[in-house]
Rosetta silent file (secondary structure, phi, psi, omega in degrees, C-alpha in Angstrom):
SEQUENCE: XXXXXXXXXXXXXXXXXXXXXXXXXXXXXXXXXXXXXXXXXXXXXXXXXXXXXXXXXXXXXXXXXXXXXXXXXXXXXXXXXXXXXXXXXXXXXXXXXXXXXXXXXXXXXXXXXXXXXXXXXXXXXXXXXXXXXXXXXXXXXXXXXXXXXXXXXXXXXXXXXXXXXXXXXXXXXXXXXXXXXXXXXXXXXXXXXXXXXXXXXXXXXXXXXXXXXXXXXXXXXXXXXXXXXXXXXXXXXXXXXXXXXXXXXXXXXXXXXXXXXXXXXXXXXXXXXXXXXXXXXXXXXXXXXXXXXXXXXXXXXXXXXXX
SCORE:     score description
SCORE:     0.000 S_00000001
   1 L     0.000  140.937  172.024    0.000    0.000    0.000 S_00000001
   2 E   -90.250  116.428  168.771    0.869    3.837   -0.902 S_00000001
   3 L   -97.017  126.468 -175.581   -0.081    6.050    2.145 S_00000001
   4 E   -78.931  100.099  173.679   -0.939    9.665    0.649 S_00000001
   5 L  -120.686  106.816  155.428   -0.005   12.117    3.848 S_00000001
   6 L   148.074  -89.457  175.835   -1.218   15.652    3.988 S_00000001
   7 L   -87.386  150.627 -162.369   -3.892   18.191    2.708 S_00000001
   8 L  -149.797  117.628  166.483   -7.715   17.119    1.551 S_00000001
   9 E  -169.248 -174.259 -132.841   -9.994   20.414    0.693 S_00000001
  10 E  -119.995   92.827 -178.749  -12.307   21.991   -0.788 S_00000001
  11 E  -111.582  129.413  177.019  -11.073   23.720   -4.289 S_00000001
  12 E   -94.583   99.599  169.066  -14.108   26.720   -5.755 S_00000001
  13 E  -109.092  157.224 -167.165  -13.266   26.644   -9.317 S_00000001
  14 E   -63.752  145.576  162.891  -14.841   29.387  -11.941 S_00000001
  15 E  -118.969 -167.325  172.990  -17.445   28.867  -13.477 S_00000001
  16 L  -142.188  138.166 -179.599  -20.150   30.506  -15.979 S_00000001
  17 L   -85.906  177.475  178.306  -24.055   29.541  -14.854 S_00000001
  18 L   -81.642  -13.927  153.973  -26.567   29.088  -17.577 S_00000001
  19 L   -62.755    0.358  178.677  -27.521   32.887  -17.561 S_00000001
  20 L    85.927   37.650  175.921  -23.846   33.532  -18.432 S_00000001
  21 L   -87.990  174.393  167.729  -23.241   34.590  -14.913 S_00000001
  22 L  -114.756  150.399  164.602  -19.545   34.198  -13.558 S_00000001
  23 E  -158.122 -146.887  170.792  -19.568   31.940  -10.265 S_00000001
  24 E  -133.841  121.721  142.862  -17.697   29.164   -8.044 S_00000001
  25 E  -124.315  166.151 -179.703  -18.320   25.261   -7.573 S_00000001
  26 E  -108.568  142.945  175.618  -16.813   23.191   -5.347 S_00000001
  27 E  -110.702  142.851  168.885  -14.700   20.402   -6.362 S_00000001
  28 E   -78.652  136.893 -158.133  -12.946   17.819   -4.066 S_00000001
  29 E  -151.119 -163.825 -173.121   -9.093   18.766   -4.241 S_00000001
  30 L   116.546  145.095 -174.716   -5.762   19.208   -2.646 S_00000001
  31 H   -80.437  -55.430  159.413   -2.657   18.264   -4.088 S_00000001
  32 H   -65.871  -32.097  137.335   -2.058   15.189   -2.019 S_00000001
  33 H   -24.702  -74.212 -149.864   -5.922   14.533   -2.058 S_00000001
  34 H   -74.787  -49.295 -173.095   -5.805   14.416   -6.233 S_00000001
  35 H   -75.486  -22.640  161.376   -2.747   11.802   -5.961 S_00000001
  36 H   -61.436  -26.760 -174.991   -4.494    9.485   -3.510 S_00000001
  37 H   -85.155  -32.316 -137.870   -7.716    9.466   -5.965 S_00000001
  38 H  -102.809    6.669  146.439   -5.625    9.242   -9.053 S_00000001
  39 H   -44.410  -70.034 -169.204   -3.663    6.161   -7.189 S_00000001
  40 H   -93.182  -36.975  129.192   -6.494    4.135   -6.206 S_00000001
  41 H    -5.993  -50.167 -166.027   -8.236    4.867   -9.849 S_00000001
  42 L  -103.926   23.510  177.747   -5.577    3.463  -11.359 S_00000001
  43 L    97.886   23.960  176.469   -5.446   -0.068   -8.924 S_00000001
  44 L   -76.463  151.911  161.259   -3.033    0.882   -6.264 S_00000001
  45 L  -106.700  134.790 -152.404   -3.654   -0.039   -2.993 S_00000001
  46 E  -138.901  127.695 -177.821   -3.722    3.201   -1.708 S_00000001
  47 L  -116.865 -136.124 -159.993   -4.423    4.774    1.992 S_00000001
  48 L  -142.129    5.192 -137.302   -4.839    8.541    3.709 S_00000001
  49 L   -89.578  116.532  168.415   -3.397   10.285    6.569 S_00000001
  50 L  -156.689 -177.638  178.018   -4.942   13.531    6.889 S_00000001
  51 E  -114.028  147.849  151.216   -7.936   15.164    9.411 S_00000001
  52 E  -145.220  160.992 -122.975  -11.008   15.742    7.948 S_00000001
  53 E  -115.925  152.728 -176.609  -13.522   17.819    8.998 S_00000001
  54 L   -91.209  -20.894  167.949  -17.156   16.191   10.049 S_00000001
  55 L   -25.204  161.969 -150.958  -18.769   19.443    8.103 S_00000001
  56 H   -78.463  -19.266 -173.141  -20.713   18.655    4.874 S_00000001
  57 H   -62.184  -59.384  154.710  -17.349   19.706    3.269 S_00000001
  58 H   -24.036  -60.951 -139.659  -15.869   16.574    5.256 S_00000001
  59 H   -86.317  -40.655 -168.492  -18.315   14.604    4.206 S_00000001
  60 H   -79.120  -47.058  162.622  -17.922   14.955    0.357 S_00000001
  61 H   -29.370  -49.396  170.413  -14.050   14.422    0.615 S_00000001
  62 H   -61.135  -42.774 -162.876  -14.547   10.746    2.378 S_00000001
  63 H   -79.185  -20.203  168.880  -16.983    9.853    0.142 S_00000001
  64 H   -76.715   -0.791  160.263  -14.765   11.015   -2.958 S_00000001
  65 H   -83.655  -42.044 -165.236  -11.757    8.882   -1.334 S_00000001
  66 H   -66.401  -50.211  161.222  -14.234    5.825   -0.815 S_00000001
  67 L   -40.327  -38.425 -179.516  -15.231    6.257   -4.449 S_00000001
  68 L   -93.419   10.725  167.170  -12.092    6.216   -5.787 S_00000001
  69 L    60.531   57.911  155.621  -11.441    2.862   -3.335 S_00000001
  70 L  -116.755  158.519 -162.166   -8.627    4.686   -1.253 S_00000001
  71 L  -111.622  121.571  158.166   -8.652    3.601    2.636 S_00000001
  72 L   -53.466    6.711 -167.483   -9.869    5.860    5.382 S_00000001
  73 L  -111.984   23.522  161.396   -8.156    4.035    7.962 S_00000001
  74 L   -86.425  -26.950 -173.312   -5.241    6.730    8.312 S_00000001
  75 L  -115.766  168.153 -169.517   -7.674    9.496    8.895 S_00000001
  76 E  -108.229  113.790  164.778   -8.807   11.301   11.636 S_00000001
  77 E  -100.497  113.736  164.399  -12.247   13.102   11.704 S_00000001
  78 E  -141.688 -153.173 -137.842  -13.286   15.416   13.841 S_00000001
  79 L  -116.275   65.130 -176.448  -14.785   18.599   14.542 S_00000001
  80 L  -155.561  162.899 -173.064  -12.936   21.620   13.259 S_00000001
  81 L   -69.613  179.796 -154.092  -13.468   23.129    9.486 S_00000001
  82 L  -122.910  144.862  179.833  -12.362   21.641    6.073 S_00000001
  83 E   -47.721  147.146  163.368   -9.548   23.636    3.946 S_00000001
  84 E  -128.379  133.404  135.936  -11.440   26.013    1.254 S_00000001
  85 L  -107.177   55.619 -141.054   -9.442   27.070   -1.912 S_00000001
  86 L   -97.150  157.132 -140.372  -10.272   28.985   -4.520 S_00000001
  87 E  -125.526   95.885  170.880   -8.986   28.987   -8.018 S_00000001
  88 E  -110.168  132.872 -177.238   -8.392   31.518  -11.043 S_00000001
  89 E   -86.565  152.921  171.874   -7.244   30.045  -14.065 S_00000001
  90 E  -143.737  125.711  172.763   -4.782   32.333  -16.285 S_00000001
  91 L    15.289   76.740  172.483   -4.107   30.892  -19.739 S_00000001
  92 L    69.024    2.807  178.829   -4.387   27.009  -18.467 S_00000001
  93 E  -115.965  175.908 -155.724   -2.717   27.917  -14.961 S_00000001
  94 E  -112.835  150.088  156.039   -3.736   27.704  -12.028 S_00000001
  95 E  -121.859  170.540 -168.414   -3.706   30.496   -8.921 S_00000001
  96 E  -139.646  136.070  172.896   -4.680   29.903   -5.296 S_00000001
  97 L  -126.967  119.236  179.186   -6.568   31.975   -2.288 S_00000001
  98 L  -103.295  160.854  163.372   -6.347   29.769    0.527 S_00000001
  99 E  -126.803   86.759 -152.090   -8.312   29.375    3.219 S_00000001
 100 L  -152.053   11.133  151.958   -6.987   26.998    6.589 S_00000001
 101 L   -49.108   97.857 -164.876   -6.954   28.487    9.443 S_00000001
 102 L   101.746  -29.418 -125.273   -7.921   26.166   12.581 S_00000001
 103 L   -82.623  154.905 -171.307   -8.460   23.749    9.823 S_00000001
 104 L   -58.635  -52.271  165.326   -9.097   19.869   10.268 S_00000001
 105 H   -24.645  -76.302  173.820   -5.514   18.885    8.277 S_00000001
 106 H   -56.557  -20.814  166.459   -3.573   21.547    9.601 S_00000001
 107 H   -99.446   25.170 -170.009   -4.255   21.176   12.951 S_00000001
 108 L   -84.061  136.155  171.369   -2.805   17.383   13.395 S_00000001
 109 L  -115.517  175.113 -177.030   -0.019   16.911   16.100 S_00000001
 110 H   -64.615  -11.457 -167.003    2.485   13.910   16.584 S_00000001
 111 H  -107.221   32.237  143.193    0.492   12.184   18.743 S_00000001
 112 H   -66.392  -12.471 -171.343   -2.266   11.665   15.577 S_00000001
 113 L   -65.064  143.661 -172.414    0.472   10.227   14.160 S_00000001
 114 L   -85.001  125.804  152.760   -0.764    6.690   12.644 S_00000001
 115 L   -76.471  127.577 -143.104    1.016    3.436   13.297 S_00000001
 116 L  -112.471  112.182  167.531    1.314    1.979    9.803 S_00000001
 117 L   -36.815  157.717 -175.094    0.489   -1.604    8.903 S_00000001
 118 L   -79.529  -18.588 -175.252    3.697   -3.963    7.498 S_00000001
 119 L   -91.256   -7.598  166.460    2.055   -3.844    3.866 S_00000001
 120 L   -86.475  108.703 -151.033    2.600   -0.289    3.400 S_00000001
 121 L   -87.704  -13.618  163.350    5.601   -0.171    1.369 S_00000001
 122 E  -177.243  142.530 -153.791    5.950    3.768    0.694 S_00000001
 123 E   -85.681  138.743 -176.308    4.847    7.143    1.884 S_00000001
 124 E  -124.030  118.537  167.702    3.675   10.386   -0.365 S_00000001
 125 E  -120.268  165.343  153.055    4.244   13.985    1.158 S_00000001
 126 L   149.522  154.033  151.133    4.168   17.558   -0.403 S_00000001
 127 L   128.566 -150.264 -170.748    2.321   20.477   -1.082 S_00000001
 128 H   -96.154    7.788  174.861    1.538   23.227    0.956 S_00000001
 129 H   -62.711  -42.854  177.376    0.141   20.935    4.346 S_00000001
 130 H   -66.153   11.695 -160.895    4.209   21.141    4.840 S_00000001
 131 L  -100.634  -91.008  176.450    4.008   24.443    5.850 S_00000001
 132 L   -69.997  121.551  169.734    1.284   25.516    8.362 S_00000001
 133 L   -54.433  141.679  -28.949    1.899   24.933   11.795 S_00000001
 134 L   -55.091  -82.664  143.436    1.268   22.551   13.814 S_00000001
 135 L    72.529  -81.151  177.501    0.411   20.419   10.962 S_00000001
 136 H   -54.663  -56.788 -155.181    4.113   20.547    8.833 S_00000001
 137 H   -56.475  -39.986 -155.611    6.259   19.948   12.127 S_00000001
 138 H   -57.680 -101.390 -175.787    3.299   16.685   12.260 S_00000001
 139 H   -11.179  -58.206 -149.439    4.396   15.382    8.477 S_00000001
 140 H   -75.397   -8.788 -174.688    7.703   15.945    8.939 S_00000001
 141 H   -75.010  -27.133  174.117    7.953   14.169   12.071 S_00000001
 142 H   -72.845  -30.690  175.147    6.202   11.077   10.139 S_00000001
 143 H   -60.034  -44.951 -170.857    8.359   11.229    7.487 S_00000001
 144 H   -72.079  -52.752 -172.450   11.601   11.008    9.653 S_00000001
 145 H   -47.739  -23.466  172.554   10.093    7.623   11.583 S_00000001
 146 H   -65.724  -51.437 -139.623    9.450    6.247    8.193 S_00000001
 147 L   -64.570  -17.517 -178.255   12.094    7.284    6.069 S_00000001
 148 L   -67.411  -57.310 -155.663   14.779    4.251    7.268 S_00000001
 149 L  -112.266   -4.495 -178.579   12.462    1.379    6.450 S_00000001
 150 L  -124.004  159.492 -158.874    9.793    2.938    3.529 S_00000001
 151 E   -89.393  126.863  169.485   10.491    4.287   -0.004 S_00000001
 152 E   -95.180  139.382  162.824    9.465    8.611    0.482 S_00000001
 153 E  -149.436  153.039 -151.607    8.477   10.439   -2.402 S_00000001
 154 E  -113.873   99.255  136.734    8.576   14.460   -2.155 S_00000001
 155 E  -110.271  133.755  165.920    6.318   17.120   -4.298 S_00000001
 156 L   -46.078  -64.490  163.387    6.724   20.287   -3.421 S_00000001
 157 L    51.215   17.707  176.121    4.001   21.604   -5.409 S_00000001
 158 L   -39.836  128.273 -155.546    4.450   25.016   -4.291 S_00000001
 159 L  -114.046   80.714 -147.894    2.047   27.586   -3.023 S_00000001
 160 L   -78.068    2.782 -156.867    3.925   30.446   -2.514 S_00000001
 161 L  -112.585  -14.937  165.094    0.755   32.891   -1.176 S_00000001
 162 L  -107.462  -14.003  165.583   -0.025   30.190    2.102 S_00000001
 163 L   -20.932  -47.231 -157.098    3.754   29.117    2.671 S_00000001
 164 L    69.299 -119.487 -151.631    4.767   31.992    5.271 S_00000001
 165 L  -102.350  128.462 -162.309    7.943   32.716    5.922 S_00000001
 166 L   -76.126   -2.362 -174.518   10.178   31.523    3.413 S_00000001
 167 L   -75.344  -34.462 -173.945   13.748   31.061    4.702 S_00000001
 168 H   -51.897  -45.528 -163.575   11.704   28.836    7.145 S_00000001
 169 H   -83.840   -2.271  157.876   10.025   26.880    4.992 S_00000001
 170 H   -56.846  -51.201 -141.926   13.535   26.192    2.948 S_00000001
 171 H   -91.595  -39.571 -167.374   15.521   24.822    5.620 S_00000001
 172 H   -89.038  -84.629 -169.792   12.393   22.126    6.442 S_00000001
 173 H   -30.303  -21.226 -174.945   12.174   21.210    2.488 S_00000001
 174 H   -68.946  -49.817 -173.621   15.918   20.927    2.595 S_00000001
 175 H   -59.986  -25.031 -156.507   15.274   18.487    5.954 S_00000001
 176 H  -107.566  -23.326  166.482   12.613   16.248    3.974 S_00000001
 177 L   -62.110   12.440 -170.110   14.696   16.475    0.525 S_00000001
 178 L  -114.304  -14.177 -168.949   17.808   14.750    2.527 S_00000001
 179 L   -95.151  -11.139 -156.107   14.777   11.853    3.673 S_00000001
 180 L   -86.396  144.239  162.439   13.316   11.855    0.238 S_00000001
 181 L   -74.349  -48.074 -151.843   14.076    8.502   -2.033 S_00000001
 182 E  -104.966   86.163  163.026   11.759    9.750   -4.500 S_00000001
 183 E  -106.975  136.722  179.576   11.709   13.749   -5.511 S_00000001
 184 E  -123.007  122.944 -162.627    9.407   14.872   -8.178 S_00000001
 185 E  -130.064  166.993  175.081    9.333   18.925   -8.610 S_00000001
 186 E  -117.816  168.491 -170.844    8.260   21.146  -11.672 S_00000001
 187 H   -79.688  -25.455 -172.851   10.702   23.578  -13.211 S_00000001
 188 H   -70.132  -29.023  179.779    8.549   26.573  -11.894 S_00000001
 189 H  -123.098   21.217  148.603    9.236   25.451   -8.926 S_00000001
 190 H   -84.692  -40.990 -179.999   13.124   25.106   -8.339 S_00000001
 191 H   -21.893  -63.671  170.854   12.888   28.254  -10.309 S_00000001
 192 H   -73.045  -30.871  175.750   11.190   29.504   -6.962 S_00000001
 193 H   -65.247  -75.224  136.698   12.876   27.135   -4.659 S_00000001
 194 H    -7.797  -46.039  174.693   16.744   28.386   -6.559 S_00000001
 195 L    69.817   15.051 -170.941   15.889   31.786   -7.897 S_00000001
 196 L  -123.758  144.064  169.140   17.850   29.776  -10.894 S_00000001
 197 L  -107.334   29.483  156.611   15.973   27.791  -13.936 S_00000001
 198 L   -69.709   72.454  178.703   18.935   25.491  -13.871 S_00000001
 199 H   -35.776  -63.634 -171.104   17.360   21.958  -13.719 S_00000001
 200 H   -69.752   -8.642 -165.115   20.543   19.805  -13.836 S_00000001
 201 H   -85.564  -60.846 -149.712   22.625   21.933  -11.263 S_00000001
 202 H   -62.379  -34.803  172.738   19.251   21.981   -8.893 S_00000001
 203 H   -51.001  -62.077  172.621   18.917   18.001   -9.644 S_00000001
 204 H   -58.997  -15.714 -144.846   22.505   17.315   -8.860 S_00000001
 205 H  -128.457  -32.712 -171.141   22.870   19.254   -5.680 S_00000001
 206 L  -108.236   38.920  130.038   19.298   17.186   -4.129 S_00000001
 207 L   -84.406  -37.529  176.692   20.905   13.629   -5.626 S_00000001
 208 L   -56.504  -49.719 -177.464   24.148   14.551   -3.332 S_00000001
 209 L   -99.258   28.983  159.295   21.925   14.961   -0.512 S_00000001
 210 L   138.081   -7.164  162.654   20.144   11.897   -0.851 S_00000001
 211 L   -55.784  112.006  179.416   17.681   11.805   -3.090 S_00000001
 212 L   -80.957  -30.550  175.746   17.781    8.609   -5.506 S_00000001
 213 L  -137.838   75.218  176.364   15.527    9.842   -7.819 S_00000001
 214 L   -81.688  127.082  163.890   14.946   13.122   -9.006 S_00000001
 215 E   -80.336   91.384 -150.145   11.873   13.997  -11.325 S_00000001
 216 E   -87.982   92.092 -163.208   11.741   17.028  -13.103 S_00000001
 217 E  -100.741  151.918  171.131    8.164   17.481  -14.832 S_00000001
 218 L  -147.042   67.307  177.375    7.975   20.858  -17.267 S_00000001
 219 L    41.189 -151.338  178.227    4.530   21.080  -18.951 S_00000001
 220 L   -27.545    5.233 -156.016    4.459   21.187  -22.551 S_00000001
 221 L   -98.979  -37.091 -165.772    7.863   20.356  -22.172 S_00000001
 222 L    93.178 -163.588 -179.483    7.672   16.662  -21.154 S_00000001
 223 E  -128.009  164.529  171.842    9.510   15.632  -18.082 S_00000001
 224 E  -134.619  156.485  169.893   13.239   14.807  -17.095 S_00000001
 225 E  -154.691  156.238 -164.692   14.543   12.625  -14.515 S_00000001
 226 E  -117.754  151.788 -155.271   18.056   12.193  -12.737 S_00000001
 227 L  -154.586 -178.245 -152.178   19.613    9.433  -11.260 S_00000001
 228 L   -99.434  -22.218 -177.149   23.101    9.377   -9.647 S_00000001
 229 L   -78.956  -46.062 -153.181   24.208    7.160  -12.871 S_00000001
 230 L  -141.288  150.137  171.348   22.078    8.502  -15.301 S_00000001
 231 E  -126.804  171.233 -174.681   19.841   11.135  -16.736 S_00000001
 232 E  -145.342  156.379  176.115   16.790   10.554  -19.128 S_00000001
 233 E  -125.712  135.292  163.319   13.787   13.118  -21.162 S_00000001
 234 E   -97.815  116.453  153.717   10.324   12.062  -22.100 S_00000001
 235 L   -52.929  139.703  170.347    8.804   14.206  -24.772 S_00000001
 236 L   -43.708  151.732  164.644    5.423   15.796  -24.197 S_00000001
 237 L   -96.395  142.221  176.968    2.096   13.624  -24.509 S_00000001
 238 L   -88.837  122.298  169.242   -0.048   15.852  -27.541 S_00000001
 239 L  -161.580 -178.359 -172.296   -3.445   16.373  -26.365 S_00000001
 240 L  -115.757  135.788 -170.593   -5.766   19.737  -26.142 S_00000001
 241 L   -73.796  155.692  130.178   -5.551   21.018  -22.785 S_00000001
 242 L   -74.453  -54.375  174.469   -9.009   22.139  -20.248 S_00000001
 243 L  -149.239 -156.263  167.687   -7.006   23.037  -17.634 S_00000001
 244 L  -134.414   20.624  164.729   -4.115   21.945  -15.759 S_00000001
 245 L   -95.720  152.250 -147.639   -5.162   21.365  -12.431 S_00000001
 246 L    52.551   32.923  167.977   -4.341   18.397  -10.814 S_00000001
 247 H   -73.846  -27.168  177.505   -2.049   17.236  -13.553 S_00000001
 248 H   -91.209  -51.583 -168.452    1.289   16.982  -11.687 S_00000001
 249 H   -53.671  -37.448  175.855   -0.305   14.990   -8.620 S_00000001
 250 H   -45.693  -51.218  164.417   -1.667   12.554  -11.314 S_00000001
 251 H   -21.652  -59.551 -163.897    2.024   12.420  -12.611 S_00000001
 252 H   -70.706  -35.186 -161.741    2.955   11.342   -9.396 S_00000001
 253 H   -84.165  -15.210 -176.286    0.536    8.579   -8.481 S_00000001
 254 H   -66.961  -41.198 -145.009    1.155    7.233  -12.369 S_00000001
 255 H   -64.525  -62.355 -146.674    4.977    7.786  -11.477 S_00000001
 256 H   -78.557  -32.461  175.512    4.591    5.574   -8.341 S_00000001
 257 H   -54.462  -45.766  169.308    1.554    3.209   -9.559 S_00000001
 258 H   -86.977  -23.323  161.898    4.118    2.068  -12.089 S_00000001
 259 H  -121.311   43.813  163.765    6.978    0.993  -10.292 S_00000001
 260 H   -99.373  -13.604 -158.024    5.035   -0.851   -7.276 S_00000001
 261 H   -88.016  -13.579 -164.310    3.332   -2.466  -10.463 S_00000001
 262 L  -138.352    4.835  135.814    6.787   -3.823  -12.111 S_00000001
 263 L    87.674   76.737  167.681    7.616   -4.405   -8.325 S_00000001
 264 L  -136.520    6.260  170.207   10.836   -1.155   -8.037 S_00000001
 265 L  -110.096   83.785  143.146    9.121    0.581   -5.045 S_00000001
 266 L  -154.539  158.015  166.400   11.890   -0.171   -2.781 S_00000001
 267 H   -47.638  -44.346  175.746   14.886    1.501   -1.696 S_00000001
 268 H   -78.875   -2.303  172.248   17.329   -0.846   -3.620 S_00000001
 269 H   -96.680  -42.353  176.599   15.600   -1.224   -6.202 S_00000001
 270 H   -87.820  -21.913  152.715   15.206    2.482   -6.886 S_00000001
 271 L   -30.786  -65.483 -173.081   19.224    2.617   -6.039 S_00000001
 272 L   -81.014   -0.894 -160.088   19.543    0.306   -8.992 S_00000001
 273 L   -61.227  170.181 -172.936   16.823    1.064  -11.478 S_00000001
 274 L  -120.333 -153.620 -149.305   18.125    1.143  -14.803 S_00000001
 275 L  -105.447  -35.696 -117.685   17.149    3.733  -17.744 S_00000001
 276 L  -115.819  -44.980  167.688   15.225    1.399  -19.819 S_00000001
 277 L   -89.005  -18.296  162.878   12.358    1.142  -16.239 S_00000001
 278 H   -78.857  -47.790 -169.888   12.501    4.960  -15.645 S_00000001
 279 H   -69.876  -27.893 -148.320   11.736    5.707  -18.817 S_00000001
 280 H   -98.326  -48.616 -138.665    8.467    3.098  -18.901 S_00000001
 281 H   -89.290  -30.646 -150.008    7.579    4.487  -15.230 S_00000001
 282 H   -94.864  -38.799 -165.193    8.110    8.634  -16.476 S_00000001
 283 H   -83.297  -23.486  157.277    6.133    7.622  -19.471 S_00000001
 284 H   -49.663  -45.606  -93.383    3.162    5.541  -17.691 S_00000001
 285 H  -148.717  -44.729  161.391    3.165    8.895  -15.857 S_00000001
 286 H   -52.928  -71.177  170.195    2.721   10.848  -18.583 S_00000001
 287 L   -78.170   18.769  158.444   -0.038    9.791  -19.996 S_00000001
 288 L  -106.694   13.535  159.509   -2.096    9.501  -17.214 S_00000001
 289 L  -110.604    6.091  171.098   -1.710   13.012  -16.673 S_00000001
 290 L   -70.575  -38.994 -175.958   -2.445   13.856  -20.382 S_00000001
 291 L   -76.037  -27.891 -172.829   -5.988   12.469  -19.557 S_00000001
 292 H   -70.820  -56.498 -170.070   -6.394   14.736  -16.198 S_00000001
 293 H   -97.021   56.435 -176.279   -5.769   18.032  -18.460 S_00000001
 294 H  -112.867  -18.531 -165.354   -7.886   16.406  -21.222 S_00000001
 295 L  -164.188  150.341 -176.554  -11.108   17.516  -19.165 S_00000001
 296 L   -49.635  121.583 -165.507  -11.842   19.994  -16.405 S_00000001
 297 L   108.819  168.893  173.818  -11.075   19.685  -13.022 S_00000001
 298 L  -102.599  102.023 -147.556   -9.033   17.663  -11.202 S_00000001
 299 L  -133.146   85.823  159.174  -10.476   13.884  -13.164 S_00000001
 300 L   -55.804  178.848  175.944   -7.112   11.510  -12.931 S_00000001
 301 L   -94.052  167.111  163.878   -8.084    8.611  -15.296 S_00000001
 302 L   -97.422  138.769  173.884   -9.105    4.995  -14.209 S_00000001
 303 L   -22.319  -47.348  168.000   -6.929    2.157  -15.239 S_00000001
 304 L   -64.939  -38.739  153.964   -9.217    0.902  -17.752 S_00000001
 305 L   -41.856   -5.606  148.213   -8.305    4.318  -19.659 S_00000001
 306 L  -107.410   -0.875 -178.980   -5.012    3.897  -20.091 S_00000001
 307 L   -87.490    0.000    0.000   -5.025    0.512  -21.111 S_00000001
């Protein structure tokens, strides 16, 4: 099993009503959220750890995990509100006004932390849940008890307008990129993380400190990924975009869906992988996120849909 650990919420993306009005609906989101659905869509056994809120907001999130057959038995519900986001698109991107104060996620301490069944063989963090207090210090403390015996994988996914203060929030990405096996980042954001759009330098500098596998994805671009041996490029999948949210988390659960599926989600095994299984894994990974920004919203594909 893949346990998905960290934000679940509530994203209000624009709409137009049928009088041609402008408005907001709410979609079930989250960065970490989107990769847990688009996981157990594509036949991962797939779990949770997050809070969620018993509000109706709560309510829609479980049942959009249970639909998408990911396991609830990582999360903790109780009685404090559910993240709201909302979401203006700019020429296919996405911006964010958060809302998460007090919030059920964000307010998780260590001793929420879940003891983790022997079949879960690796851990998903990232996004902005690493951030906001108490909450981050929570993640990151689960990450270090993990990180010895379970394969970590790292998105970033940065959110630069709920972070806070940023020197802070460096030095603890720095802490969980030294824990990470598995980092997968977009070029916008070592751009922000770097202040440089030097991929291989930024690549090279998080393989020294421990990282086995970095993944570089860069939109129309395709993706790259670095190894300590080797580096490799996938060419774009051609398709016409709706939007592009939840397209990188999809990446990720394809990235990871494919090598527990060819049996390489372990540490020594991703030590060893060769070029010939990264490329099959970055390219699996691809095209399941060419179907999320084939259609609006954040819609990973189902299994059958790639097959």
């Amino acid at each position: 099993m893949i346990v998905c650990c960290g934000e679940a919420l509530i994203d209000f993306l624009p709409r137009t009503t049928a009088d041609g009005l402008a408005c907001y609906q709410p979609f079930n989101g989250g960065s970490i959220f989107n990769t847990a659905i688009a996981l157990g869509r594509l036949g991962q056994a797939t779990g949770f750890f997050t809070g969620l809120s018993t509000d109706f907001f709560g309510d829609s999130l479980r049942e959009g995990l249970k639909a998408s057959k990911v396991s609830l038995k990582y999360v903790k519900t109780w009685d404090k509100p559910s993240t709201l986001a909302f979401v203006k698109l700019e020429n296919g991107h996405a911006r964010y006004s958060f809302f998460d104060d007090n919030s059920a996620g964000r307010m998780l301490t260590k001793k929420d932390l879940p003891k983790l069944a022997k079949d879960v063989t690796a851990l998903h963090f990232g996004s902005f849940s690493l951030s906001p207090e108490p909450g981050g210090s929570t993640l990151e403390a689960l990450m270090k008890r993990e990180a010895k015996t379970r394969v970590i994988c790292l998105d970033p996914n940065i959110r630069p307008s709920i972070i806070g203060p940023r020197r802070t929030y460096l030095q603890r990405l720095s802490r969980l990129i030294a824990m990470a096996d598995i980092l997968k980042i977009s070029d916008e954001d070592i751009a922000w993380i770097t202040g440089k759009k030097d991929v291989k330098a930024a690549a090279k500098k998080w393989l020294k400190a421990g990282a086995k596998i970095v993944v570089v994805t860069k939109g129309g671009e395709g993706a790259e990924a670095f190894t300590p041996r080797f580096s490799i490029a996938i060419p774009p999948v051609t398709v016409k975009v709706a939007d592009t949210v939840g397209a990188g988390d999809t990446f990720t659960a394809g990235f990871l869906a494919h090598l527990e599926k060819t049996k390489l989600l372990s540490k020594a095994k991703l030590m060893a992988i060769g070029e010939d299984e990264l490329r099959a894994a970055l390219s699996f990974a691809a095209r399941a996120a060419a179907v999320t920004v084939s259609r609006p919203g954040a819609d990973p594909p189902w299994a059958h849909e790639l097959a």
